[in-house]
N, C-alpha and C positions, 0 to 999 in steps of 0.2 A: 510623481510618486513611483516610486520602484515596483515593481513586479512581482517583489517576495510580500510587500506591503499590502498588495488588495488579494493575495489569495488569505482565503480565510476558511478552506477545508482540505482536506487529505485526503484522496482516494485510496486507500491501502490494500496493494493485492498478495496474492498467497505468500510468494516467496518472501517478500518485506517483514512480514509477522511470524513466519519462524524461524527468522533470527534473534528473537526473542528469546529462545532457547541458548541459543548462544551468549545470549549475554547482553546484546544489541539492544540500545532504550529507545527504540523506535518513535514513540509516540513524543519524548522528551528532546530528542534530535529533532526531529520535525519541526516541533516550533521553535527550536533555538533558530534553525536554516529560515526561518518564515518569521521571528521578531515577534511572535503571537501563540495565543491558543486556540490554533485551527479544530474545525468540526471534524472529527472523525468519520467517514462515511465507506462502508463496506457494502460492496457488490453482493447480492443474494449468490453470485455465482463463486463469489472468492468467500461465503460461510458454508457453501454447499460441498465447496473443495475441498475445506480445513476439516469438515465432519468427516467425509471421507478418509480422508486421511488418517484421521483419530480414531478410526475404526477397522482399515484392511492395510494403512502402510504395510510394507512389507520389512521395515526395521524398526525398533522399538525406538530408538533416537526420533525417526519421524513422525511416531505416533503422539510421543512424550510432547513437541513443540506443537504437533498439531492442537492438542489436548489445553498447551499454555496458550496460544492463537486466541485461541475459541474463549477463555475465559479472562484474556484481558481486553478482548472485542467486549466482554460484558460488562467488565469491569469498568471501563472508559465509556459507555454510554454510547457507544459506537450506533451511526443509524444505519441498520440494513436496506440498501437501493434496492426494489424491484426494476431490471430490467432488460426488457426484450432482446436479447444478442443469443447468435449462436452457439457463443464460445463468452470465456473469464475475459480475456484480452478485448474484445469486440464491446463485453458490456461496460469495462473500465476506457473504453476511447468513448464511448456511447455519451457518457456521463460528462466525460471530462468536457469535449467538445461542446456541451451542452449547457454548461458552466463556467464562464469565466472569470467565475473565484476559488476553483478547484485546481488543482493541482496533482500529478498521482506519483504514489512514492512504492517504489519497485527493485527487487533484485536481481530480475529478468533482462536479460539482454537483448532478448529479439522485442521485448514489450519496448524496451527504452529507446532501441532503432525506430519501429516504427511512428514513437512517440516524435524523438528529433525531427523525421521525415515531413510529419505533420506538423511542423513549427512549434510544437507544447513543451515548455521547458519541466522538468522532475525533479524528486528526489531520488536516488541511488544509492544504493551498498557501495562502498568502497571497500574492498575485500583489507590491500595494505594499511588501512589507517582505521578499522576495525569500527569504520562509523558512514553516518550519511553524506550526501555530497547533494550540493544543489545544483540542477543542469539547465542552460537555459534563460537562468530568470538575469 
């Protein structure tokens, strides 16, 4: 069985979900990349960032995506992860590593190094081809 086959959730962190604003069907990319209709699963720490954001961005494009974030996380039934990490990046390796049917889908760069480092294959923004990319599986 392949790789994209047994995962069967998405970990999605800040930068993934406001691209949503741009246009980016993240949720619907996802399971095309994965063959399925993976479980939505949001870190407490990547909804605590989107509020923030949706409330002191410091430009209204950011706020606006923030704002779409937060209500298609509700929209899709998304389940919010309590968990203990220092940091967003710490609680989305936390989760992953602790699950190996999850998977985490990001537009971060230095999350997606240290993901490769850690042998976890991902989903990624590809900036030129205006969609997700599967890394890893």
């Amino acid at each position: 069985m392949g790789v994209s086959k047994r995962l069967k959730r998405v970990i999605y962190d800040t930068s993934i979900l406001m691209l949503l604003y741009e246009g980016v069907p993240v949720f619907e990319e996802s399971a095309s990349l994965l063959l399925s209709k993976p479980e939505c699963v949001i870190p407490r720490q990547v909804r605590d960032e989107l509020k923030k954001l949706a409330g002191t961005a410091s430009s209204i494009h950011r706020r606006k995506a923030a704002h779409l974030a937060l209500e298609a996380i509700r929209k899709m039934g998304c389940r919010i992860v309590d968990v203990d990490a220092d940091n967003t990046d710490d609680a989305i390796i936390a989760i992953v590593m602790s699950d190996p049917e999850a998977i985490v889908a990001t537009a971060d760069n230095e999350l997606r190094r240290r993901l490769r480092e850690i042998g976890l294959p991902n989903i990624y923004y590809r900036r030129s081809r205006h969609g997700l990319m599967l890394e890893g599986a």
